[in-house]
C-alpha positions in Angstrom: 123.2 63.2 76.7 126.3 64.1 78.7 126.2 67.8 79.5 129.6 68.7 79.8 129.9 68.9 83.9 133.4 69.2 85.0 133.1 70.4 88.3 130.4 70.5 90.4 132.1 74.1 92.1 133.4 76.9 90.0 134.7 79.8 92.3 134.6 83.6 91.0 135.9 86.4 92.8 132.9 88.9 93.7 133.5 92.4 91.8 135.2 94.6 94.5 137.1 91.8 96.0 140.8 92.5 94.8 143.9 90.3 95.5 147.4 90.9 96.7 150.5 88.7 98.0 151.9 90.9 100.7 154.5 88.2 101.7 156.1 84.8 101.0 153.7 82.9 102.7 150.3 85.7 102.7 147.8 86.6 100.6 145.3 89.3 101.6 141.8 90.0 99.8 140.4 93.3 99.9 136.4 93.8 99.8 134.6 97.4 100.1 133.8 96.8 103.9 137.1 94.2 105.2 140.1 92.8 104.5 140.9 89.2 105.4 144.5 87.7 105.1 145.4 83.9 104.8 148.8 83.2 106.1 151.1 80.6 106.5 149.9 78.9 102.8 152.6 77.2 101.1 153.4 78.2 97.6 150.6 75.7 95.5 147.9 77.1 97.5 148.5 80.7 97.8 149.4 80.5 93.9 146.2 78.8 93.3 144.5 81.4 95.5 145.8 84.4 94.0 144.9 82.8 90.5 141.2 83.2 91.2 142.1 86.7 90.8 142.1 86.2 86.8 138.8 85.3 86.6 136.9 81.9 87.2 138.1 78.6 88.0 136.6 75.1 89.0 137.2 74.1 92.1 139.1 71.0 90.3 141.5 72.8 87.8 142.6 74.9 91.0 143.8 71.6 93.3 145.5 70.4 90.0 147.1 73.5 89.5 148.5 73.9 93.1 149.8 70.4 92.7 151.2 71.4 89.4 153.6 74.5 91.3 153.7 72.3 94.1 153.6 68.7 94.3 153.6 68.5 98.1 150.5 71.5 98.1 148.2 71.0 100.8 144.8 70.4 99.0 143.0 69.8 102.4 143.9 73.1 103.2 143.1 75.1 99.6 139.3 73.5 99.8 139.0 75.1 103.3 140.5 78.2 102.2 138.4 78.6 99.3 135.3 77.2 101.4 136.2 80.4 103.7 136.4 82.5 101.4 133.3 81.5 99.8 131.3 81.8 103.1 132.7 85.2 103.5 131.0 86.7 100.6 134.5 87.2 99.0 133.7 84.5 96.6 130.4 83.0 94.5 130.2 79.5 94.0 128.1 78.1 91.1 127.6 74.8 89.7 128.2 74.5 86.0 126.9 72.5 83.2 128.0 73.2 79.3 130.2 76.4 80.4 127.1 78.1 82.0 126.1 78.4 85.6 122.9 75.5 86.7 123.0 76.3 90.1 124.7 79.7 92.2 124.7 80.1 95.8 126.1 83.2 98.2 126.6 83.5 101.5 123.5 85.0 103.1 126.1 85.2 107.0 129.6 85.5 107.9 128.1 82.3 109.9 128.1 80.2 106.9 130.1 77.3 106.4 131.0 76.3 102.7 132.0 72.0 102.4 133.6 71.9 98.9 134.4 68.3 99.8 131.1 66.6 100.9 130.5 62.8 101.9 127.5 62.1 99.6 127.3 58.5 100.4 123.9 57.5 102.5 121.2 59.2 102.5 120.1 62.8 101.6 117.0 65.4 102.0 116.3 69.0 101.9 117.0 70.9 104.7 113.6 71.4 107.2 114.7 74.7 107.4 114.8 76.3 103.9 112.6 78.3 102.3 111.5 78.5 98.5 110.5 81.3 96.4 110.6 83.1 93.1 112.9 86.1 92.5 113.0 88.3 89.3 112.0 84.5 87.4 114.5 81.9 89.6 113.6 79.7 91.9 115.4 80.7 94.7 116.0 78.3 97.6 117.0 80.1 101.3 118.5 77.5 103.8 118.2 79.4 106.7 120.6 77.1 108.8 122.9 76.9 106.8 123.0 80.6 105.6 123.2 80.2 102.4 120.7 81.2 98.9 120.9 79.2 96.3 119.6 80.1 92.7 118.0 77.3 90.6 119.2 79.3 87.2 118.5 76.4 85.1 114.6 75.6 85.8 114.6 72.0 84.6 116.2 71.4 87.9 113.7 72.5 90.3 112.5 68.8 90.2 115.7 68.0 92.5 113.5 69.7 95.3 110.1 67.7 94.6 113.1 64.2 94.6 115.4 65.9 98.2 111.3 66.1 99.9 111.9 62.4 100.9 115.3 61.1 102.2 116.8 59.6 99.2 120.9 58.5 98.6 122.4 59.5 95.2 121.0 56.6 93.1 118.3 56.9 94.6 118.0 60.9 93.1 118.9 59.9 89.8 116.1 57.5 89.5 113.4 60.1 90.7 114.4 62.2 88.0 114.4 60.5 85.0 115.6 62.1 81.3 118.4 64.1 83.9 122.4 63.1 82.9 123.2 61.6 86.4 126.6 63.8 85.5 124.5 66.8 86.4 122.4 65.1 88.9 125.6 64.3 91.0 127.2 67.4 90.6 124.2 69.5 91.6 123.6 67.1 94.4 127.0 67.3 95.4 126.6 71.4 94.9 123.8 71.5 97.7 125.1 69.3 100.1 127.9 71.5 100.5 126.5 74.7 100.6 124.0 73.4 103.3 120.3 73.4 101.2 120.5 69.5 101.4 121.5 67.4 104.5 122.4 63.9 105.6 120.2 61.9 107.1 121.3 58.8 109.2 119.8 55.7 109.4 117.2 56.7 112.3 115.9 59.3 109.9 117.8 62.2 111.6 119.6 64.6 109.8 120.8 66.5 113.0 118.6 69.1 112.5 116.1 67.5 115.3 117.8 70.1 117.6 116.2 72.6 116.5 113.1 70.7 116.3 111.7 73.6 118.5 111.8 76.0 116.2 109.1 76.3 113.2 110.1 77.4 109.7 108.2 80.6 109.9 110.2 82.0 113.0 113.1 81.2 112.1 112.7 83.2 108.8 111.2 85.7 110.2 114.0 86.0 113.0 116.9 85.8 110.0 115.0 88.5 108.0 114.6 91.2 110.6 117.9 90.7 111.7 121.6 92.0 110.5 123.9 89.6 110.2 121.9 86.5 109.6 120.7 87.8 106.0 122.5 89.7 103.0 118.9 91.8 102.9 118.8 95.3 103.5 117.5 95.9 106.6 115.9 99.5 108.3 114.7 102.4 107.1 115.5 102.1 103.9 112.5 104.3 102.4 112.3 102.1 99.6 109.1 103.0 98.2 109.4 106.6 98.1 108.9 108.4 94.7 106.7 105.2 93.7 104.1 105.3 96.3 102.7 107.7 98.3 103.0 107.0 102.4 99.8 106.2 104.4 98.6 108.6 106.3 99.0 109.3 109.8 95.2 108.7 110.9 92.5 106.2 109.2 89.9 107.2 107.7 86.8 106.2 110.1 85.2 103.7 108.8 81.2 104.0 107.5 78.5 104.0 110.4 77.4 105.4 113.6 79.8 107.5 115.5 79.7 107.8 119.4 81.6 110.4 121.3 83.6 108.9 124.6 83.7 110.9 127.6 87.2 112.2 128.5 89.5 112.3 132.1 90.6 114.9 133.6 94.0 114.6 133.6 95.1 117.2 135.9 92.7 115.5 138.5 94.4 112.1 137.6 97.7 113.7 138.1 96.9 114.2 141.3 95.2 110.8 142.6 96.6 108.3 140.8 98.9 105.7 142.1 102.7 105.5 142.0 104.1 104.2 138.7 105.9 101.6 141.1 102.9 100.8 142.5 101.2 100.2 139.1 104.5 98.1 138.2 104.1 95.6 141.4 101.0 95.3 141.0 100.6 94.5 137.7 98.9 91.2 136.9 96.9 89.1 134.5 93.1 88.5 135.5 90.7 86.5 134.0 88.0 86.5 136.1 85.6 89.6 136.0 83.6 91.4 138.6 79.5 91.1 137.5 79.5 94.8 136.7 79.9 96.2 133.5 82.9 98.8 132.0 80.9 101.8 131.7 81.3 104.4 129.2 83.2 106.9 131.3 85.6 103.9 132.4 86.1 103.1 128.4 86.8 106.6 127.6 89.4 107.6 130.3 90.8 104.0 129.8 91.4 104.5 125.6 92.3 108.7 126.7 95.0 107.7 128.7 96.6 104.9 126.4 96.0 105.4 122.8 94.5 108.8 121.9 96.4 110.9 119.1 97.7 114.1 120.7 98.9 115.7 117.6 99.7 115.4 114.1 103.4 116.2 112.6 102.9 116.3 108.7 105.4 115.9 106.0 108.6 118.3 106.3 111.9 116.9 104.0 114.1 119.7 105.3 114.3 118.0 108.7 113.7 114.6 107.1 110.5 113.8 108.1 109.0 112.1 104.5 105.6 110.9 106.3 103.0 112.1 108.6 103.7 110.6 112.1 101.7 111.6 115.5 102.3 112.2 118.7 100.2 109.7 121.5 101.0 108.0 125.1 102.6 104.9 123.7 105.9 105.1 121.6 105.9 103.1 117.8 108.4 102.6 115.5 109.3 105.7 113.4 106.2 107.1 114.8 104.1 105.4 112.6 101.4 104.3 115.2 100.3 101.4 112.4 98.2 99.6 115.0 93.9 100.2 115.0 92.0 99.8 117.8 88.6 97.8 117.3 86.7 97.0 120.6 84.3 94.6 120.8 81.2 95.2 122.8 78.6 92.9 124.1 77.5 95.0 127.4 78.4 98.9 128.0 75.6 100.6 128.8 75.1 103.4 126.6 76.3 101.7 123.3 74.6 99.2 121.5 76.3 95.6 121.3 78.4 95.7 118.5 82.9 96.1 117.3 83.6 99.3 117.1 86.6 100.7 115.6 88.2 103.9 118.0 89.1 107.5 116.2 92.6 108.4 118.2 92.3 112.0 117.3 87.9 112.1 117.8 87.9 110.3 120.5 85.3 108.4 119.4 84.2 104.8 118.7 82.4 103.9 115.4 80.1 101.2 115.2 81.6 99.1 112.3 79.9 95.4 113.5 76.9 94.4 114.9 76.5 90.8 113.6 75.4 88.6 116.3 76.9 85.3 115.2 80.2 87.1 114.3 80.8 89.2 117.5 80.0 85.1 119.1 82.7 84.0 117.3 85.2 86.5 118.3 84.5 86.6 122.1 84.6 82.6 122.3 88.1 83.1 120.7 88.7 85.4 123.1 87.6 83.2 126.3 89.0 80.2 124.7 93.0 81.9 124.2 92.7 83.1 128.5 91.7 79.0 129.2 88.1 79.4 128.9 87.2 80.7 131.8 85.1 83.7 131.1 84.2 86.2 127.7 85.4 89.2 128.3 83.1 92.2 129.1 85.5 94.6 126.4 88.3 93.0 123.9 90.3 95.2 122.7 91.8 94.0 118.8 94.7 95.4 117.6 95.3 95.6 114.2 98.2 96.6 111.7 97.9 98.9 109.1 100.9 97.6 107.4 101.7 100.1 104.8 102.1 102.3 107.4 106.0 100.4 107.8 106.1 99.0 105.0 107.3 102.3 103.4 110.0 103.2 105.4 110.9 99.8 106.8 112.6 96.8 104.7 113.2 93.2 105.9 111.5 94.5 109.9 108.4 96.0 109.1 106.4 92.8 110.7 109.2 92.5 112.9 108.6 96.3 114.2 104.6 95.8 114.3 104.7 93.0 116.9 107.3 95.8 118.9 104.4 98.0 118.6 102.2 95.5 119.9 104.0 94.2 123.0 104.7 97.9 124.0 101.3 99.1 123.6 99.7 95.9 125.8 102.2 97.0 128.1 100.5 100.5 128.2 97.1 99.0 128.5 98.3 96.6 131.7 99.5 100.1 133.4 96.5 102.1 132.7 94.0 99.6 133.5 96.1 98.4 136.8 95.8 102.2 137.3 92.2 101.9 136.8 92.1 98.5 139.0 90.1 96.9 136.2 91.3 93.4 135.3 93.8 93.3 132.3 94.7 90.7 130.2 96.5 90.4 127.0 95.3 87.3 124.8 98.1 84.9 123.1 96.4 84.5 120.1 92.9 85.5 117.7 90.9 84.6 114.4 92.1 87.0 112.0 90.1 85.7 109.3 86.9 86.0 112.2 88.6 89.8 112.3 88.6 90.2 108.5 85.0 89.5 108.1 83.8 91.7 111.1 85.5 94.6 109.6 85.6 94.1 105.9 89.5 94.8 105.9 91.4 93.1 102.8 94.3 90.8 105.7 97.0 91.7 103.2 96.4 95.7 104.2 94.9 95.8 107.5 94.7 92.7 110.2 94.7 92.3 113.4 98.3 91.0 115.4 97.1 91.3 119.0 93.8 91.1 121.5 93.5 92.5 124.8 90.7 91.3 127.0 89.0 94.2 129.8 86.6 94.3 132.1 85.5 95.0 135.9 87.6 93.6 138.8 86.1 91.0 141.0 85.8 92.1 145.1 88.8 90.0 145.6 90.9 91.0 142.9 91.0 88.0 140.9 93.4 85.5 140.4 97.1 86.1 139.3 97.8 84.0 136.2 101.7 83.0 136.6 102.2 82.8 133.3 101.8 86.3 132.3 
């Protein structure tokens, strides 16, 4: 059945964009936030241009009717104008079948780059670098190098994704999806290839993209999301939950079990003794290799005093815009949200019985939330295993993320902001315990399923995102890691 494709790009102006010809040879469009001007088009194209103006047009009727006010109209230069334009945000391009839209894509970037004249000859796959997903009941397709999103708004052609998994040329595509008019087939193919969700692939099987062969999907999304300017997303402190869902609170509740009161420093007295912050700063390392004596109780407590205790409490006051509870404490976080938990795992303090315990920033205190044998194995093997398996740490110290505790306020970072939060607390940690001279050492990676279990925390609220191993300094110092 033929479905009535005539072009494989209509163009429609977005709703604010307005425009004007201010000259013989210019034409400026107007959107809320810019204004761009094309200049030096000769009459075809800037009449074609300006014609978009009256509502939507394929891509096809407009080279036809530049040619038609002017037979010597530039038609290389109307497809990159209206590619431009389109990759600006100033236009939408969709893909059309029967009179109504199959396919729409936007620019997510003012870095995109529109081709309303692709090569389709050869061969053709999806781009490595896109990402699928379902919004408001469309398959949605993000291809994150190409900054563009494409809408699959008619759902019998989400097969073209399962046919673009393996490099395939036009023919090639058709036949993969039998019962399809090859019309539509081609123009949709033609659609993605040049708004950038497909590529070409060349006869060694590279589609260019090996460049970036560094870079893994979930980074690069990540990176775009958290970002402005490489994503149409709102992206900040965009409260977007407010008035639906009530904010986390400041503090956790402390988990069920045994409670144990640290000891705390004086802090006057550390005022006075302790080393220079420059001297902290050079001498500063990563050690892996602990002295045979273990952190005692008195070392634990002035080391978690001095980095993560809660010093006070601000609650909720909307006439200076403060819509959740944030605290006060030696490290800064995001919005003052201090979403990361401290759980220290135990296997030798004198005074406390082997166990994970999970720390109370405003008690002070460390509840005992894990005292599994084989589990608390697991997570100090980990632990040795991320620092090259030299030794099990006498204290690791897992951080985890109460994400809610972003997720409210932030949109598009909150992740983004929780790693922050990480890296500047480990940093605090390295200072106080160089302070301390106990030997430091932040881990590259855990088990957060290993985590999950040990704590009973549900991943999607509460997971650990960093580990920090601890413990006595050998005579000599130990050895400085150079790649810390």
């Amino acid at each position: 059945m033929n479905v009535g494709v005539r072009s494989a790009f209509r163009l429609t102006a977005v709703d604010q964009a307005a425009f004007q010809q201010i000259g013989p040879d210019v034409l400026e469009i107007r959107l809320t936030d810019r204004r761009m001007r094309l200049k030096r088009l000769d009459k075809g194209v800037l009449c074609a241009l300006a014609g978009l103006a009256a509502g939507p047009a394929d891509r096809d009727r407009l080279r036809e009717y530049a040619r038609s006010v002017d037979p010597a109209a530039d038609l290389r230069r109307l497809d990159q104008e209206l590619a431009r334009l389109a990759s600006r945000s100033a236009l939408e391009l969709s893909c059309v079948a029967n009179g109504q839209p199959v396919l729409r894509a936007v620019a997510t970037s003012r870095l995109a780059a529109f081709d309303l004249n692709p090569a389709k000859a050869g061969q053709l796959r999806l781009s490595r670098l896109s990402v699928a997903s379902v919004r408001e009941d469309v398959l949605v397709v993000e291809a994150l190098a190409a900054y563009t999103r494409v809408c699959f708004l008619d759902p019998a052609l989400g097969g073209l994704l399962t046919a673009l998994a393996t490099a395939r040329d036009l023919p090639g595509i058709q036949a993969a999806l039998p019962g399809h008019d090859p019309e539509l087939i081609e123009a949709a193919v033609t659609f993605l290839l040049g708004t950038g969700a497909i590529v070409a692939v060349d006869q060694s099987g590279d589609s260019g993209e090996s460049r970036h062969r560094q870079r893994e999907l979930p980074d690069v999304a990540l990176h775009a999301r958290s970002r402005q300017g490489l994503s149409d997303q709102r992206v900040g402190g965009t409260f977007r939950f407010a008035g639906e869902l009530d904010p986390a609170p400041a503090l956790r509740a402390r988990p069920d079990g045994p409670g144990f009161a640290l000891p705390k420093p004086d802090l006057d007295r550390l005022r006075r003794t302790d080393r220079s912050l420059t001297d902290v700063q050079e001498s500063r390392r990563s050690i892996r290799q602990y002295g045979p004596d273990p952190i005692t109780l008195a070392q634990l407590g002035e080391f978690l005093y001095r980095v993560a205790r809660c010093r006070t409490v601000h609650p909720v006051d909307e006439s200076i815009g403060l819509y959740y509870e944030v605290s006060d404490r030696p490290y800064p976080s995001g919005g003052g949200a201090y979403d990361l938990e401290l759980y220290l795992t135990l296997p030798s303090c004198p005074g406390l019985p082997p166990g994970m315990y999970h720390y109370a920033p405003d008690e002070h205190l460390l509840t005992l939330v894990c005292d599994r044998p084989e589990v608390l194995g697991r997570m100090l093997r980990d632990a040795s295993t991320a620092t090259g398996g030299q030794q099990e740490p006498p204290v690791l110290i897992t951080l985890a993320s109460r994400f809610a505790r972003l997720s409210w306020k932030y949109e598009g970072l909150a992740y983004a902001t929780a790693l922050k939060n990480v890296g500047v607390l480990y940093h605090a940690m390295y200072l106080a315990a160089t302070a301390m001279r106990l030997a430091p050492c932040a881990l590259g990676t855990g088990d957060a399923a290993t985590f999950s279990e040990a704590t009973g925390c549900d991943p999607l609220v509460e997971s650990s995102v960093g580990e920090f191993a601890l413990g006595s300094r050998a005579s000599d110092g130990g050895e400085r890691d150079v790649r810390d």
